[in-house]
C-alpha positions as CSV (number, residue, x, y, z in Angstrom):
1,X,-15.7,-0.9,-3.3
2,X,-15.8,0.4,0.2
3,X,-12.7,2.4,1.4
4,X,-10.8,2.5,4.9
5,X,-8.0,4.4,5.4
6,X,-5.7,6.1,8.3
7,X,-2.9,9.0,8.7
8,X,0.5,7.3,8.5
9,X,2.7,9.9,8.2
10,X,4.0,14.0,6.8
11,X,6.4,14.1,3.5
12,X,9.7,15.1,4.8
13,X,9.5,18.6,2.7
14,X,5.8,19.1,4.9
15,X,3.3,19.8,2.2
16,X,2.1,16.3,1.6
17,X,0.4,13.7,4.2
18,X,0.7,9.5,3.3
19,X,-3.1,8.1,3.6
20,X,-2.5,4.0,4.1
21,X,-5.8,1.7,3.3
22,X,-8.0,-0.6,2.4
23,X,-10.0,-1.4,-0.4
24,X,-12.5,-3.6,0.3
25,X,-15.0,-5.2,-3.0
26,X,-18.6,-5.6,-2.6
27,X,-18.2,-9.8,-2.7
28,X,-14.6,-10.1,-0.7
29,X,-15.3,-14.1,-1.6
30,X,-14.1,-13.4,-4.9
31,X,-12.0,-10.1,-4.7
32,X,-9.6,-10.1,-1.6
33,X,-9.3,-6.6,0.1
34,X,-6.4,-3.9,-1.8
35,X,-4.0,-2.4,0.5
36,X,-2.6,1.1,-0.7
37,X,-0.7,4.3,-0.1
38,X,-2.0,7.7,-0.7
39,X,0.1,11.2,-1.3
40,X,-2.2,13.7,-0.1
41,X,-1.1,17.6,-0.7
42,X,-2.4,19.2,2.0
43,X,-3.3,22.5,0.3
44,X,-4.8,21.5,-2.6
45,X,-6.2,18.1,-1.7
46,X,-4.8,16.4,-4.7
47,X,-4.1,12.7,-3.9
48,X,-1.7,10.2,-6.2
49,X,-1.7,6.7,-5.3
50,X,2.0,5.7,-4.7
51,X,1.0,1.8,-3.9
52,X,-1.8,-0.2,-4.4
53,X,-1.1,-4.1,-4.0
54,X,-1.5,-6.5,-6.6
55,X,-3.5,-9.1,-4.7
56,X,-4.1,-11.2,-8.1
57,X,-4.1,-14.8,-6.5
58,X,-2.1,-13.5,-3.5
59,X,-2.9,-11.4,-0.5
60,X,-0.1,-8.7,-0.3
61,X,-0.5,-6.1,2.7
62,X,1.9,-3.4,3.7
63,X,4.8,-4.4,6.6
64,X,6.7,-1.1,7.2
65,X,7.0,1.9,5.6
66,X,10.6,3.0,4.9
67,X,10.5,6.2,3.2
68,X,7.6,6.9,1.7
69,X,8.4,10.1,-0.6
70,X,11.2,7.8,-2.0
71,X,8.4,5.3,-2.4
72,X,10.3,2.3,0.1
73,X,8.4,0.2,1.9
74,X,8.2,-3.7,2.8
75,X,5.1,-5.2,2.0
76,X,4.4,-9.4,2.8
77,X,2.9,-11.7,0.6
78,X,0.9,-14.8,1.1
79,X,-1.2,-17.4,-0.9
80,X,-2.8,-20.9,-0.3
81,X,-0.1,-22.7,-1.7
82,X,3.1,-19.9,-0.8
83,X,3.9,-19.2,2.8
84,X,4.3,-15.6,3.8
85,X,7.6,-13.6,2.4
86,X,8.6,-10.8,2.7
87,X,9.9,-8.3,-0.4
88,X,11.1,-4.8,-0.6
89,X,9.1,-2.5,-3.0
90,X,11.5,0.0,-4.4
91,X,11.5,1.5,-7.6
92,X,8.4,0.0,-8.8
93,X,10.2,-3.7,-8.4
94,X,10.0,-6.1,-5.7
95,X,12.8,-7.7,-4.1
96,X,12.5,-10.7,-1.9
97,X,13.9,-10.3,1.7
């Protein structure tokens, strides 16, 4: 697996960045790309993945970012046969919008 990623944005206490990416497999015709969320602490450089979408017959990819150190954010998901929704990640549950 290949990895992109970008800065999205400081914890509000200001010792931790959030990393957001992709994760791309080496034969994307069988495994879709994997959006996710990084917690980076920025002096020791320990990371903790706080999102990592599910993409198991769906394409899921991240919308909006509420609050990231609470772990809220808005994420849409999509399939062949379902049109693109939108749900609420919150808690570790989802919560169609």
């Amino acid at each position: 697996m290949t990895k992109r990623w970008q800065f999205r944005q400081l914890s509000a206490d200001g010792s931790s960045v959030f990393y957001q990416g992709t994760l791309n497999d080496k034969d994307p015709e069988k495994v879709g790309p994997k959006a996710f969320i990084d917690r980076m602490a920025i002096k020791t450089g320990e990371k903790k993945r706080i999102y990592e979408s599910e993409n198991n017959e769906v394409y899921e990819s991240i919308a909006t970012a509420i609050d990231l150190d609470a772990g809220r954010l808005v994420v849409e998901r999509q399939s062949p046969t379902q049109v693109p929704q939108f749900y609420l990640l919150e808690g570790g549950s989802r919560k169609q919008l």
